[in-house]
N, C-alpha and C positions, 0 to 999 in steps of 0.2 A: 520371535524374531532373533535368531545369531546375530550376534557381534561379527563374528568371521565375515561375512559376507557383504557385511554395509561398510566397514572398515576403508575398502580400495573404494568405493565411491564417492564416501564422504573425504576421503584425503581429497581425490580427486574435483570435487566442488569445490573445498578450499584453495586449493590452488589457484582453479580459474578466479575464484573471486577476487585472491592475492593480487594474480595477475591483472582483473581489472580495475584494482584499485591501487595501482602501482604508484603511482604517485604519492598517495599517502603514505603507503610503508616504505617507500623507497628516498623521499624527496620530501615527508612530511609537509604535504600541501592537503588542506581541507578539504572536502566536497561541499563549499556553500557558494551559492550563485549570487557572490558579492559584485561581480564582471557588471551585473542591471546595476549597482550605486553610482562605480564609476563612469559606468560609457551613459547613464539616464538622468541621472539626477543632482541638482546642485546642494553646496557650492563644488563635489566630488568632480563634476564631466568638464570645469573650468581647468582643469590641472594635466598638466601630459603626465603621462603613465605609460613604462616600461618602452619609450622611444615615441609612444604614436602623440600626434599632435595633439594637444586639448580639446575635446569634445567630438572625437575619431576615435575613439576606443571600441573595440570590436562589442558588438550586443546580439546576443539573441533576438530579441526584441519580444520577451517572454515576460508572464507576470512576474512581478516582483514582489512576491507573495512570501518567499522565504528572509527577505530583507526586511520586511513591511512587518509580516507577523511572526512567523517561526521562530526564529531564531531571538529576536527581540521577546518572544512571549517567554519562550524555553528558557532564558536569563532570568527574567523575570521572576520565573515559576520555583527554578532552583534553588533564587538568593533565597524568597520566600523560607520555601520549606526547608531550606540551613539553618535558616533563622529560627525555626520551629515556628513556624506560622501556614495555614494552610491558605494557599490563592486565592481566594474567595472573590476578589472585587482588583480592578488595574487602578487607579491613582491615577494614571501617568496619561491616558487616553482620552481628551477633552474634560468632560467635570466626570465621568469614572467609567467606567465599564465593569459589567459579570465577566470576572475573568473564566472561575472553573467550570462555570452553566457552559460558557463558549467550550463547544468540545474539542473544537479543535488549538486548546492548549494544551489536551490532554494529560493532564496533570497527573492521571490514575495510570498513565500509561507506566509497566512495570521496569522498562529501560531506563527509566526516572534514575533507578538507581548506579545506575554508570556515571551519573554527572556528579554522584557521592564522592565516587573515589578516584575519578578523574576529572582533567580539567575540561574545561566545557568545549573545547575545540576536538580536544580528542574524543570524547564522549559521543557529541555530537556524529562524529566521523562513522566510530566503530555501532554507533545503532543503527547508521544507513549501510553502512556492509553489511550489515547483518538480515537486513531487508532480500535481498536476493539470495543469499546463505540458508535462510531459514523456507525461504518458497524451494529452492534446490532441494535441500534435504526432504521435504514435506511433498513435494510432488515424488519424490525418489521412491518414500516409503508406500504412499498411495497406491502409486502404479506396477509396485511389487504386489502388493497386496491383492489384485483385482487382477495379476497375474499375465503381467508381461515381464520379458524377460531381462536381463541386467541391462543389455545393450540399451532396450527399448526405454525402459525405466531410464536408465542417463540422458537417452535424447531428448525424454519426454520432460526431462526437470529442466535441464538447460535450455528449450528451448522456452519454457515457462519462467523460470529462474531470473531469465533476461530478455522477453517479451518489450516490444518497443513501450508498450503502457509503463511498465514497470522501470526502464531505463528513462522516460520522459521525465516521472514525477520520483525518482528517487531523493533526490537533493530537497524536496516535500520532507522527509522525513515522516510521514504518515500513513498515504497511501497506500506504498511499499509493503508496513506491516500488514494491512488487511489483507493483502495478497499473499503476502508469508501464510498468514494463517489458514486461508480457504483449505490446502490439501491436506492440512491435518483433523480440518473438520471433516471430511470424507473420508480420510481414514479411518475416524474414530467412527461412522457412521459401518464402514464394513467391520469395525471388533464390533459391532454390540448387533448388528444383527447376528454375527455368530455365536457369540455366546457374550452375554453380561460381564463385564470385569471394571476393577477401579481402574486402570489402564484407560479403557475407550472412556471412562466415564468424566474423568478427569480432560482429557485430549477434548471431547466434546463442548465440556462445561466452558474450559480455560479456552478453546480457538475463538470461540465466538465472545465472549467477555473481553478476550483481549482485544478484535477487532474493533469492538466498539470502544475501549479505554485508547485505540491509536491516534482518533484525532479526526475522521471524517463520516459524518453520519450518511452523508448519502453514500458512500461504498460500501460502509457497512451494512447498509440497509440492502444493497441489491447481494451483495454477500449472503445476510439471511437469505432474500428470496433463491436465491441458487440454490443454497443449501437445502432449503423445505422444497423445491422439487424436484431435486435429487435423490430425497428420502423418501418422499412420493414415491417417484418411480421404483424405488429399490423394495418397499414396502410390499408393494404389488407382486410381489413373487417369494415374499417371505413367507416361511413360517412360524403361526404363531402372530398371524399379523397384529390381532388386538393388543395386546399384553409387550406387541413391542413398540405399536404408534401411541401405548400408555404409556411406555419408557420415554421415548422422547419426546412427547409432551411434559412429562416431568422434567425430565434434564433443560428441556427449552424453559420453561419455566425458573429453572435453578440458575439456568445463564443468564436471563432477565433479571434477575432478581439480585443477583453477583453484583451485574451491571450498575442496576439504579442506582447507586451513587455518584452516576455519571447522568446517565438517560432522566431521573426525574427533573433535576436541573437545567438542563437543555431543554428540555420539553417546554419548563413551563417558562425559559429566557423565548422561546418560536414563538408561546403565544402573543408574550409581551414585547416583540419586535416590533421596533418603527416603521421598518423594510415594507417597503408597498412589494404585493405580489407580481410576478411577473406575465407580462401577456404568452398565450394558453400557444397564440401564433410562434411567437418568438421562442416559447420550449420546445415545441415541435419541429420549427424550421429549422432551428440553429443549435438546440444542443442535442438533441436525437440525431443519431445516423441516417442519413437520409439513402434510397435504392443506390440512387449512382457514384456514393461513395465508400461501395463494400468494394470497389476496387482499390483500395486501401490495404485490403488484406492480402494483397499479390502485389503491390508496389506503396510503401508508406511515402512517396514523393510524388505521388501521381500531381496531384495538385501543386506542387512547389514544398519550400521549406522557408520557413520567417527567418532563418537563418541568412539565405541566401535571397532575400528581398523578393523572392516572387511566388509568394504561396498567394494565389489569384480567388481564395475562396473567404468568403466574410465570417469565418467561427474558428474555435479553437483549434488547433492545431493536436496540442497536448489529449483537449479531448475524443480526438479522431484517432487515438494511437491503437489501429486494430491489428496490427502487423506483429506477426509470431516468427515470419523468418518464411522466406521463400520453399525452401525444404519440408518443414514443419506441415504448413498449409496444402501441401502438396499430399504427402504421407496422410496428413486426417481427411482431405477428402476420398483421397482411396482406399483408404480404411471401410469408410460409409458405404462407399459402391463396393467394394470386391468381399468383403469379409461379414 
């Protein structure tokens, strides 16, 4: 792969990104959805803020999951390992909690290291910019690689780069990265069908390791599953097939293995969870996609928006984000039929 030729693209995805993170670089405001403390919760929602009456401050009306744990944990995590102490156990969370078992404080996650040498605001900031930076780049190179062309390759990042899924839970600080990583595990899937190199091998080992070190096991889990039948299918027309579904077999095993200092720990806090399981009705009805909301993916407000008080359906919102962009949607399905 030239430099030359990635050069005007990748400048080009920085910019957009600059631009949509203007705020930060321009106005140095954070991306944290601190907006749920004030307008939800007390004694914060008693107080007027920025003109609006006390307890009238605009809300999402969204979890408050980056207030609650994120951000509070990612403090936590940091002072911790300043200290040279590694997070083992919270203190601070009734009589204690497994803090590094919980994966999602992602402790292993390698961004870790930005909160070293910056401050934790900015830290914070530049690991979520870099969440759709890194899917940009990573779909860019994929989709060169398997041979469309510049133009196509840019529409195809961008429009993955900044997918509603990926714009909902950015301010997660988690999710984001598994999605970074996904296109670089399929790139590294087309070098090593071609030919063996530490290039793909590395790309391989390091996308999937790293999505699991980001902090959410169920993504990262439907991530592998993509991934292994993606390989599947690619397999199927390889040459050489045994010797290469031995290759990554290996390598998958070497990414497990990377991993476990994350996965055994989790593993074995699931078994020992108080958490009563959930009814079988209730994950079917309500967190699965159900037929009459694939119109979602041709209008993400078919149903409403929590923002605007009239999303008329009883489940997540965030997790219904199927919307790629009306254009996007359009182009892959005729892609399917014409080509």
């Amino acid at each position: 792969m030239k430099i030359k030729w990635l050069s005007s693209p990748i400048l080009l995805f920085v910019a957009i990104t600059v631009i949509f993170f203007f705020k930060f670089f321009l106005l140095g405001q954070i991306p944290l959805a601190a907006d749920s403390l004030i307008s939800q919760y007390n004694p914060w929602k008693e107080y007027s803020y920025l003109g609006y009456v006390a307890g009238t401050y605009p809300s999402k009306l969204q979890y408050g999951d980056v207030i609650h744990q994120m951000y509070p944990w990612k403090t936590f995590a940091i002072d911790m390992l300043k200290s040279g102490q590694i997070p083992l156990w919270n203190p601070y969370n009734f009589s204690g909690h497994p803090f590094l078992a919980d994966i999602q404080s992602a402790v292993f996650q390698p961004l870790n290291l930005l909160y070293l040498i910056l401050s934790q605001p900015n830290a914070w900031a530049i690991s979520i910019i870099l969440q759709p930076l890194l899917a940009l780049i990573g779909t860019y190179l994929y989709t060169r690689k398997i041979g469309l062309g510049k133009k196509g390759a840019v529409f195809s990042a961008i429009s993955y780069g900044f997918c509603l899924f990926m714009t909902t839970f950015l301010e997660y600080n988690t999710l984001g990265h598994i999605l970074a990583y996904l296109p670089f595990s399929l790139l590294a899937i087309e070098l090593l069908l071609e030919t063996v190199s530490v290039l793909g091998i590395i790309l391989f080992v390091g996308s999937i390791a790293l999505a699991i070190f980001a902090g959410h096991i169920q993504l990262a889990g439907f991530n592998i599953l993509f991934i292994s039948c993606y390989l599947l299918a690619r397999l199927i027309s390889a040459k050489n097939v045994v010797k290469k579904a031995l290759l990554f077999l290996v390598l998958g095993a070497v990414s497990f293995g990377v991993s476990a200092i994350q996965l055994l720990p989790t593993l074995e806090l699931i078994t020992l969870s108080a958490r009563i399981t959930q009814n079988y009705q209730f994950l079917i009805e309500k967190l699965l996609i159900q037929p009459f909301q694939t119109i979602l993916f041709l209008s993400p407000d078919f149903f409403g928006n929590p923002v605007t008080r009239n999303y008329v359906i009883q489940d997540s919102y965030p997790g219904n984000s199927l919307y790629i962009g009306l254009i996007p949607i359009i182009f892959a399905i005729s892609a399917m039929f014409f080509l």
